[in-house]
mmCIF file as Biopython writes it, N, C-alpha, C and O atoms, coordinates in Angstrom:
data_model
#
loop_
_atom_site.group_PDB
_atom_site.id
_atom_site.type_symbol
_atom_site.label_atom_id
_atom_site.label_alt_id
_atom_site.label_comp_id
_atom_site.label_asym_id
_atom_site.label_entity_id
_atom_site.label_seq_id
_atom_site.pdbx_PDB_ins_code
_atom_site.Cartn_x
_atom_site.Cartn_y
_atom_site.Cartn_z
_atom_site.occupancy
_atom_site.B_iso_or_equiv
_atom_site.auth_seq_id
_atom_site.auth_asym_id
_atom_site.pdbx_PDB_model_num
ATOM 1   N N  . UNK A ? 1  ? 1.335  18.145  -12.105 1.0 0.0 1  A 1 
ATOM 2   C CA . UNK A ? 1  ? 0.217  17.481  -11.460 1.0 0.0 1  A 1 
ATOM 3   C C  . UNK A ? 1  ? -0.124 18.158  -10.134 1.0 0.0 1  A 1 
ATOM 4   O O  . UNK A ? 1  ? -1.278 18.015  -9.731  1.0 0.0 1  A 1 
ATOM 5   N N  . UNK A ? 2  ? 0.810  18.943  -9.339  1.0 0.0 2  A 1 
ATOM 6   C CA . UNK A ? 2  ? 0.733  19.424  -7.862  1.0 0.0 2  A 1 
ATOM 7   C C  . UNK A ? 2  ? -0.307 20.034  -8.194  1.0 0.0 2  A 1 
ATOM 8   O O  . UNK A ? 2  ? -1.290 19.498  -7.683  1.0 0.0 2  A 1 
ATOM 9   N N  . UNK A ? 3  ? -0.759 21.636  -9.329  1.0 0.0 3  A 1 
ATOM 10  C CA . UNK A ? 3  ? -2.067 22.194  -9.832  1.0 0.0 3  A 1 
ATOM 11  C C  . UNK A ? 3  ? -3.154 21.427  -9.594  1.0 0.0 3  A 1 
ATOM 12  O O  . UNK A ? 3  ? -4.116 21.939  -9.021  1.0 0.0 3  A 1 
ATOM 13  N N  . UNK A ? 4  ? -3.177 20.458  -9.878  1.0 0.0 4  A 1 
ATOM 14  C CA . UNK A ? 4  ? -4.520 19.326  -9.918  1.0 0.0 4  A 1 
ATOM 15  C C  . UNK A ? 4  ? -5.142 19.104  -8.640  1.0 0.0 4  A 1 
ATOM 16  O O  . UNK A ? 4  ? -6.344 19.303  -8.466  1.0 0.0 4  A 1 
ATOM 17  N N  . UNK A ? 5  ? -3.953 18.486  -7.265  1.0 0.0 5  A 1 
ATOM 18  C CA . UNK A ? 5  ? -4.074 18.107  -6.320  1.0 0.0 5  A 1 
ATOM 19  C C  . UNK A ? 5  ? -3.820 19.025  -5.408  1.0 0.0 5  A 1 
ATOM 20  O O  . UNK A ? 5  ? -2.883 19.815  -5.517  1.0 0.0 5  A 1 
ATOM 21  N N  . UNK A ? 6  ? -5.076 18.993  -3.889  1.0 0.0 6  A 1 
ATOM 22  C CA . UNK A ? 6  ? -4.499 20.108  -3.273  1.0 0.0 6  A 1 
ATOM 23  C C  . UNK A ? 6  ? -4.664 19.381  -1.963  1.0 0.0 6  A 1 
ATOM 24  O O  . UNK A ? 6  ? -5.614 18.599  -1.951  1.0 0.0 6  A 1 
ATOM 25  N N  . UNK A ? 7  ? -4.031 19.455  -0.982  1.0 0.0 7  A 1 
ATOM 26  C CA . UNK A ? 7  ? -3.534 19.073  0.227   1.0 0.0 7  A 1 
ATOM 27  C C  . UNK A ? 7  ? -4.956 18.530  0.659   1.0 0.0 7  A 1 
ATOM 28  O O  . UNK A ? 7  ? -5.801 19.392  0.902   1.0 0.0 7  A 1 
ATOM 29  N N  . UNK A ? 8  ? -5.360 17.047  0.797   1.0 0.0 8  A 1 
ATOM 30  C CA . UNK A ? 8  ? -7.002 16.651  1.341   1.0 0.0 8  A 1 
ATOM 31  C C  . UNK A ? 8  ? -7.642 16.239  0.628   1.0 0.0 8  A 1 
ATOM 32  O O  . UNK A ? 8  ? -8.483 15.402  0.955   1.0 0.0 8  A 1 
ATOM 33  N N  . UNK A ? 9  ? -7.444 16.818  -1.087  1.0 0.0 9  A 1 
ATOM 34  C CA . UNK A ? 9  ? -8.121 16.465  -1.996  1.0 0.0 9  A 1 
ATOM 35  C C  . UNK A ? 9  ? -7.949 15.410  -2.618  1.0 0.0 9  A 1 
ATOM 36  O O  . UNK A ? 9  ? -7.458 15.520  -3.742  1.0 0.0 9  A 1 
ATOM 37  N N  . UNK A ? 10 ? -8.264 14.137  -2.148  1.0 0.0 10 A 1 
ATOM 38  C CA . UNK A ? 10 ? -7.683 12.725  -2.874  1.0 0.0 10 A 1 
ATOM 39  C C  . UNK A ? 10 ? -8.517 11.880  -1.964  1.0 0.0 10 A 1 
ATOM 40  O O  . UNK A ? 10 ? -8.851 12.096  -0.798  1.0 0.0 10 A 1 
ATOM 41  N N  . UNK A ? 11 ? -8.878 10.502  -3.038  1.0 0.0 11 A 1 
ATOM 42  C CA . UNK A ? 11 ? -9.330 9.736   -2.350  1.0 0.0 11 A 1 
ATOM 43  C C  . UNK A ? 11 ? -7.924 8.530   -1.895  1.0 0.0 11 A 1 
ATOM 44  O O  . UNK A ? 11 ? -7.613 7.609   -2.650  1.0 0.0 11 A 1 
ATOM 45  N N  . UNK A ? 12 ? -7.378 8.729   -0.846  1.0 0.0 12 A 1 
ATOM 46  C CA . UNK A ? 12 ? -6.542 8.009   -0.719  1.0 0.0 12 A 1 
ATOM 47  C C  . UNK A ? 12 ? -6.758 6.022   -0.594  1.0 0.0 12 A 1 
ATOM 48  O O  . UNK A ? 12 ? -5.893 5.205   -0.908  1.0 0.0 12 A 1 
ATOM 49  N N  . UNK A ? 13 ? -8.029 5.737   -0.099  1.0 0.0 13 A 1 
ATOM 50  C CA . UNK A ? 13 ? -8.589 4.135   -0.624  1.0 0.0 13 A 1 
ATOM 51  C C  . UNK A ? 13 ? -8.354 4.250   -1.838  1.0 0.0 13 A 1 
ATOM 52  O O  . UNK A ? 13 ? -7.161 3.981   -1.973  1.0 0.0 13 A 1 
ATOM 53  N N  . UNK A ? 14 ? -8.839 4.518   -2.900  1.0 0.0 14 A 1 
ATOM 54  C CA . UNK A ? 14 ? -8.856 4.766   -4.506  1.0 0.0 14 A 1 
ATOM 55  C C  . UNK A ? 14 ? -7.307 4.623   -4.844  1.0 0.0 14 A 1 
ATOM 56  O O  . UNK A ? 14 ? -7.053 3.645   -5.547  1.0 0.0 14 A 1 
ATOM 57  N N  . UNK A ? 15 ? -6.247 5.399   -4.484  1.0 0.0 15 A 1 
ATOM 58  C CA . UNK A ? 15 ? -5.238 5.057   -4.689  1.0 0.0 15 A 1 
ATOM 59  C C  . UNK A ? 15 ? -4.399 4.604   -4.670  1.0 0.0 15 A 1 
ATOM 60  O O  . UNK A ? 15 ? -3.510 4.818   -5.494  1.0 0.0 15 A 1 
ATOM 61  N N  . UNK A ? 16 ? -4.279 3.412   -3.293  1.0 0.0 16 A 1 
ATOM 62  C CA . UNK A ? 16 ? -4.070 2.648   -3.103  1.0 0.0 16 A 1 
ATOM 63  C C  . UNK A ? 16 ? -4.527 1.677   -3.179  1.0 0.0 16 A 1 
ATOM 64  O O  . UNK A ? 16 ? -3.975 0.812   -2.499  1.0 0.0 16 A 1 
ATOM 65  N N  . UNK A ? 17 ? -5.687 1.262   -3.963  1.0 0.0 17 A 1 
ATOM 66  C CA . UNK A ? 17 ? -6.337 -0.163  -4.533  1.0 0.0 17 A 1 
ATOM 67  C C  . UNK A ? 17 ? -6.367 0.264   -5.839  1.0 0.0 17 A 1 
ATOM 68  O O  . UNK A ? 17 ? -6.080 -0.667  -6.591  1.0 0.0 17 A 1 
ATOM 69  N N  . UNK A ? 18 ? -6.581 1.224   -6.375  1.0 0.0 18 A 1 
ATOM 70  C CA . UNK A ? 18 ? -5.822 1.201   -8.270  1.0 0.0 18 A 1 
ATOM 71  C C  . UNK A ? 18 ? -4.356 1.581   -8.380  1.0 0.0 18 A 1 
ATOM 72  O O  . UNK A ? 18 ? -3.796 0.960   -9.284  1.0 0.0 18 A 1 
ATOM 73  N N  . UNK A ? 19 ? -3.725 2.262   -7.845  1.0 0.0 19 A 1 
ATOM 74  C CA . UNK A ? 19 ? -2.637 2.429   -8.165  1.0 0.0 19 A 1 
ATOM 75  C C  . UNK A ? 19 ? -0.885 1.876   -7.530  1.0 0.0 19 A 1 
ATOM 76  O O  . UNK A ? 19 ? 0.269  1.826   -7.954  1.0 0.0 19 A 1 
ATOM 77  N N  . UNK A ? 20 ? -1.668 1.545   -6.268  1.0 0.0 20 A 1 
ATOM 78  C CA . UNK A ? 20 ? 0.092  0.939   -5.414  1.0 0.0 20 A 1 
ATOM 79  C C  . UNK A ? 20 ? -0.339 -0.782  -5.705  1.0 0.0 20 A 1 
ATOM 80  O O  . UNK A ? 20 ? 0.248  -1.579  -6.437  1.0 0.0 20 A 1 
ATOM 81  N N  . UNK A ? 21 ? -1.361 -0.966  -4.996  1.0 0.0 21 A 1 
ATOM 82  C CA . UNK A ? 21 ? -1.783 -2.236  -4.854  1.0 0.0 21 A 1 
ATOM 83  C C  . UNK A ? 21 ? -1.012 -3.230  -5.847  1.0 0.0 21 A 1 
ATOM 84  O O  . UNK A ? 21 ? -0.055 -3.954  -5.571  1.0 0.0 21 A 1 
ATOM 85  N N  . UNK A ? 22 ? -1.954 -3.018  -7.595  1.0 0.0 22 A 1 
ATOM 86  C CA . UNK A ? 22 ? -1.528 -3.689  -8.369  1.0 0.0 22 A 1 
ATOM 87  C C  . UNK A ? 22 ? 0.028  -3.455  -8.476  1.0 0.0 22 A 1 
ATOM 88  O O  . UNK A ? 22 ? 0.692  -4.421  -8.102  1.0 0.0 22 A 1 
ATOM 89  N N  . UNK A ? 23 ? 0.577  -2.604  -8.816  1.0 0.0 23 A 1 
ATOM 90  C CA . UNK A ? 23 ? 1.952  -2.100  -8.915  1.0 0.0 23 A 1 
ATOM 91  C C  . UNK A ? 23 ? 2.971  -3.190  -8.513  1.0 0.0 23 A 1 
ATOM 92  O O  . UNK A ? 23 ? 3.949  -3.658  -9.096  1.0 0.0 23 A 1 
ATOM 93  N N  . UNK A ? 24 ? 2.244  -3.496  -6.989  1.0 0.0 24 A 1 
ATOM 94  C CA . UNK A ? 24 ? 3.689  -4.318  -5.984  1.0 0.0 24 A 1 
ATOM 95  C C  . UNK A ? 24 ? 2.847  -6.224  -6.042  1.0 0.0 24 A 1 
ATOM 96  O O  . UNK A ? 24 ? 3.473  -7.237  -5.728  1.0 0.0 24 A 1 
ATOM 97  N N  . UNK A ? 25 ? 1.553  -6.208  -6.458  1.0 0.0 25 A 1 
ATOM 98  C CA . UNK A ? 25 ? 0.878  -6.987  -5.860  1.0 0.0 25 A 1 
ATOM 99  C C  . UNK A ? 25 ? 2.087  -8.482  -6.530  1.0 0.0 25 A 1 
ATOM 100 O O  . UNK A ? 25 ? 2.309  -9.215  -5.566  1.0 0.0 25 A 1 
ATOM 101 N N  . UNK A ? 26 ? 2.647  -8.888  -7.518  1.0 0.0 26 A 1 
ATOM 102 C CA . UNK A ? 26 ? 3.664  -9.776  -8.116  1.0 0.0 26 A 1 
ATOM 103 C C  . UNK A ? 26 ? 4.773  -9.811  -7.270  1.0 0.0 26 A 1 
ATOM 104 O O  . UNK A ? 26 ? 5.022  -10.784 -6.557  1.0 0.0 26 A 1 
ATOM 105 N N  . UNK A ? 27 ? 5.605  -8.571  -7.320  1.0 0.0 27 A 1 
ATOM 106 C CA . UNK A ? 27 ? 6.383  -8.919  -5.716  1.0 0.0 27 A 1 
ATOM 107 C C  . UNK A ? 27 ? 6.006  -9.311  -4.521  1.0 0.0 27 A 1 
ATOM 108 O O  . UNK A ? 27 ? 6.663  -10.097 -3.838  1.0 0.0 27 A 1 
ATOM 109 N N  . UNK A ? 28 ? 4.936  -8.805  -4.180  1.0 0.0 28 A 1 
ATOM 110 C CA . UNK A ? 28 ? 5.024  -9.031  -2.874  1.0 0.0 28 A 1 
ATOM 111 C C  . UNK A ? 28 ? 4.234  -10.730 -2.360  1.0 0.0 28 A 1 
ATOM 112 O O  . UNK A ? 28 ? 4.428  -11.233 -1.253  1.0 0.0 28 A 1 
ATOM 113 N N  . UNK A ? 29 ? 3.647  -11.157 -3.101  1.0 0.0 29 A 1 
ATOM 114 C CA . UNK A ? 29 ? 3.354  -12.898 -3.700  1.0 0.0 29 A 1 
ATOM 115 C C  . UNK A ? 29 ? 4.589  -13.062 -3.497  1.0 0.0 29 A 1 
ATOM 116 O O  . UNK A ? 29 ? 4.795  -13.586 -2.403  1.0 0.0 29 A 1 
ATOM 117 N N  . UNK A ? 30 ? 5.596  -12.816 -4.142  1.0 0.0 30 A 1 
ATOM 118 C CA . UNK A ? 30 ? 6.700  -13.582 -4.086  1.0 0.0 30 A 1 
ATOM 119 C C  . UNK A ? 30 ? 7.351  -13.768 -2.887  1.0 0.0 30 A 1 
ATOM 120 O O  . UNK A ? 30 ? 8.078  -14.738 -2.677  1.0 0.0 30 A 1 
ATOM 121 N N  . UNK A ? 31 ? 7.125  -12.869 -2.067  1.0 0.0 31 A 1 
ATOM 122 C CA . UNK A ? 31 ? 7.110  -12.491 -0.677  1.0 0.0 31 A 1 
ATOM 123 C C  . UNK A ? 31 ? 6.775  -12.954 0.758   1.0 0.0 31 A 1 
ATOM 124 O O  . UNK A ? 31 ? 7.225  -12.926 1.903   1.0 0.0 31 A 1 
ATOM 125 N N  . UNK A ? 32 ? 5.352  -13.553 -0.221  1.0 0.0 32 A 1 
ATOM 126 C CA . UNK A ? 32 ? 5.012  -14.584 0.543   1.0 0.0 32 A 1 
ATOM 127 C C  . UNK A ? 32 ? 3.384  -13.886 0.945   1.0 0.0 32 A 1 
ATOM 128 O O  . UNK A ? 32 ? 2.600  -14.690 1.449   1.0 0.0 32 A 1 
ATOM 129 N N  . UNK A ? 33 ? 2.835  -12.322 0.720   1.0 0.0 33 A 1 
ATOM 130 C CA . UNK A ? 33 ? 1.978  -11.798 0.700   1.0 0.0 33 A 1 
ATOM 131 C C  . UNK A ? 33 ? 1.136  -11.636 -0.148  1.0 0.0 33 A 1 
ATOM 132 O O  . UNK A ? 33 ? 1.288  -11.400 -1.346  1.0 0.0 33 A 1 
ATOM 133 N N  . UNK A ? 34 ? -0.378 -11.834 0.825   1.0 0.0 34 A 1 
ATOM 134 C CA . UNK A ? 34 ? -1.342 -11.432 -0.460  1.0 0.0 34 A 1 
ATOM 135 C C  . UNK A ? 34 ? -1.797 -10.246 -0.050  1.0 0.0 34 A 1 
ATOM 136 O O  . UNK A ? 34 ? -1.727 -9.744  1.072   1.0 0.0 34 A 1 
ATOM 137 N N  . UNK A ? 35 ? -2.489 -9.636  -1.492  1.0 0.0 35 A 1 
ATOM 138 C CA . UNK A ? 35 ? -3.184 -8.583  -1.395  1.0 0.0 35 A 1 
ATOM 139 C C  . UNK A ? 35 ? -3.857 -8.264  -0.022  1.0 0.0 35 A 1 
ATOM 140 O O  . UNK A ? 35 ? -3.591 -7.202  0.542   1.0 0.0 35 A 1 
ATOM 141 N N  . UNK A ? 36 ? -4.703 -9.144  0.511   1.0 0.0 36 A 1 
ATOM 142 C CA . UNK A ? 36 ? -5.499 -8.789  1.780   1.0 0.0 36 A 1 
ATOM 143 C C  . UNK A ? 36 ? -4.603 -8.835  2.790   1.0 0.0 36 A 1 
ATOM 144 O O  . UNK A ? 36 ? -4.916 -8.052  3.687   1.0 0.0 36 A 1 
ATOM 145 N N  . UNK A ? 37 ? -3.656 -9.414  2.990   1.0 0.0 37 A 1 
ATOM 146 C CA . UNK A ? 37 ? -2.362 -9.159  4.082   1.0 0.0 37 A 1 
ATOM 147 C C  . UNK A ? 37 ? -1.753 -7.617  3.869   1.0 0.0 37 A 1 
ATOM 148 O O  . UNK A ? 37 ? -1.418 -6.874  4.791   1.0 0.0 37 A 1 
ATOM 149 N N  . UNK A ? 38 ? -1.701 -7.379  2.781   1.0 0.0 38 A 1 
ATOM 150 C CA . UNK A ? 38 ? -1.397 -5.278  2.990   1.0 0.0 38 A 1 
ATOM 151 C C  . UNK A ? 38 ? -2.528 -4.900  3.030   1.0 0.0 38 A 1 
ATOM 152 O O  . UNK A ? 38 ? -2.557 -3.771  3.522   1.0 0.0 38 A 1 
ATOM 153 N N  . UNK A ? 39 ? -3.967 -5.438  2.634   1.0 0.0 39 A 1 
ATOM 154 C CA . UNK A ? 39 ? -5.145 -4.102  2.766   1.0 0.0 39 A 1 
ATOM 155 C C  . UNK A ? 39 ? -5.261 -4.258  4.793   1.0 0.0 39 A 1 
ATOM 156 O O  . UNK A ? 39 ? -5.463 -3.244  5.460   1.0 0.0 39 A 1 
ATOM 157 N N  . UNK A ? 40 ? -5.139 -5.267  5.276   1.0 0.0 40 A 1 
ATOM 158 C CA . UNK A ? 40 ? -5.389 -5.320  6.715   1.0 0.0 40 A 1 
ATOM 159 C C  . UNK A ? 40 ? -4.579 -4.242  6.928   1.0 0.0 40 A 1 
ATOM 160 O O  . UNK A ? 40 ? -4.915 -3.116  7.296   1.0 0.0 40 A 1 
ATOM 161 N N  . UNK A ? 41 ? -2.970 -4.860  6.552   1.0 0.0 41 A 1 
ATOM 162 C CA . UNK A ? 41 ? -2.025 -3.804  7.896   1.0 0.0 41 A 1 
ATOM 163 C C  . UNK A ? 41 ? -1.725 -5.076  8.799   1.0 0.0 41 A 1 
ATOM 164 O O  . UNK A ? 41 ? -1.863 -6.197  8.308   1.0 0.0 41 A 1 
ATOM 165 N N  . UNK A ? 42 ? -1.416 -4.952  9.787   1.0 0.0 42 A 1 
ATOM 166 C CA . UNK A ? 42 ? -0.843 -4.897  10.823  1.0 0.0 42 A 1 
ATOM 167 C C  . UNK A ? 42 ? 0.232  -4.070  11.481  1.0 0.0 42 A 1 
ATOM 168 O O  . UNK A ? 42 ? 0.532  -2.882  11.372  1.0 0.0 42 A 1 
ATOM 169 N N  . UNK A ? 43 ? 0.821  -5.269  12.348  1.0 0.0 43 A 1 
ATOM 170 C CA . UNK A ? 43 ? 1.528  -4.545  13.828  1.0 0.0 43 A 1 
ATOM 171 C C  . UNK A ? 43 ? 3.281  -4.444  12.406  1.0 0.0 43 A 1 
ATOM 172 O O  . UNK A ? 43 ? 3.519  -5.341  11.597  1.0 0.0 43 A 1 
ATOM 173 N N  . UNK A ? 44 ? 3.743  -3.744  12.486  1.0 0.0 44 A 1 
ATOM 174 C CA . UNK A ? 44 ? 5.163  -3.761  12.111  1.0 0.0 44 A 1 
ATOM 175 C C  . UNK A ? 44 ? 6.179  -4.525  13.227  1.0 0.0 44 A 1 
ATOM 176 O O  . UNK A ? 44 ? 6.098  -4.488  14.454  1.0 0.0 44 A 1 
ATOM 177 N N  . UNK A ? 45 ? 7.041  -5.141  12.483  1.0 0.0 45 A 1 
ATOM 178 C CA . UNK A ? 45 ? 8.069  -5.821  13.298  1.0 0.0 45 A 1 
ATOM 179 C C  . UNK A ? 45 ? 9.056  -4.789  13.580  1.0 0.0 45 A 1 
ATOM 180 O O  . UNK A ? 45 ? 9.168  -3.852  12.789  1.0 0.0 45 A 1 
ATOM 181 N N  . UNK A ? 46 ? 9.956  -4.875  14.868  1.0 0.0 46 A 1 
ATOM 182 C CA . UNK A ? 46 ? 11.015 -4.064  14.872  1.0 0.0 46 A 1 
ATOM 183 C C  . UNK A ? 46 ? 12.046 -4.609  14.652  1.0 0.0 46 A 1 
ATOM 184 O O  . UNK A ? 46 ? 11.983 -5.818  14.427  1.0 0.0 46 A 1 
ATOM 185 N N  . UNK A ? 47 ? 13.450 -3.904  14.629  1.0 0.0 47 A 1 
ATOM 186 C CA . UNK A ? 47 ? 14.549 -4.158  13.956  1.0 0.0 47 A 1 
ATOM 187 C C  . UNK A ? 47 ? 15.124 -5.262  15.276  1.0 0.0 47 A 1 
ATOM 188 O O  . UNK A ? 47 ? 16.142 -5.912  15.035  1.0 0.0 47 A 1 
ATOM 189 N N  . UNK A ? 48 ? 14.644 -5.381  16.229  1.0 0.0 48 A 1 
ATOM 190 C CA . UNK A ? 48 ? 15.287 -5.635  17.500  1.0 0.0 48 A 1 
ATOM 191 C C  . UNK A ? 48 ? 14.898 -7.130  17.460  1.0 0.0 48 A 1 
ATOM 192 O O  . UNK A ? 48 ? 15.596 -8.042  17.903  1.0 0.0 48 A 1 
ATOM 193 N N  . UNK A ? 49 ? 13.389 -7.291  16.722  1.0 0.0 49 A 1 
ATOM 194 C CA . UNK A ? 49 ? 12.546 -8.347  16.949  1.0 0.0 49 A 1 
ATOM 195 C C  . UNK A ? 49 ? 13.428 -9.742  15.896  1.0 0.0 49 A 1 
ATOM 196 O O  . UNK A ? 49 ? 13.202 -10.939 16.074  1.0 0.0 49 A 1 
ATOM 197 N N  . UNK A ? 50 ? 13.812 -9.526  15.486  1.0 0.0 50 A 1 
ATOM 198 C CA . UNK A ? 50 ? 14.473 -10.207 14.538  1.0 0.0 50 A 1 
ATOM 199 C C  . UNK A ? 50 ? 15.811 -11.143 15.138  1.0 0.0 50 A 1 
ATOM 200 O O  . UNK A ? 50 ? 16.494 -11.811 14.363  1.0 0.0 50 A 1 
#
């Protein structure tokens, strides 16, 4: 597949709403997350914050 793809050449939105998204979207419900809680993002917690 590396032949196919070349460093830039990707729509990276596209692949992460067809291809990771669905993938995790059942775990991460379970998780307590929805889909629009990973398309935002946010701030990451640190290890300290805990």
């Amino acid at each position: 597949i590396e032949e196919f793809v070349q460093e830039g050449n990707y729509d990276s939105d596209y692949y992460i709403s067809n291809q990771l998204l669905p993938a995790v979207e059942r775990i991460m419900q379970e998780l307590g997350y929805s889909i629009e809680d990973l398309k935002q993002g946010g701030k990451q917690t640190r290890l300290l914050g805990f």
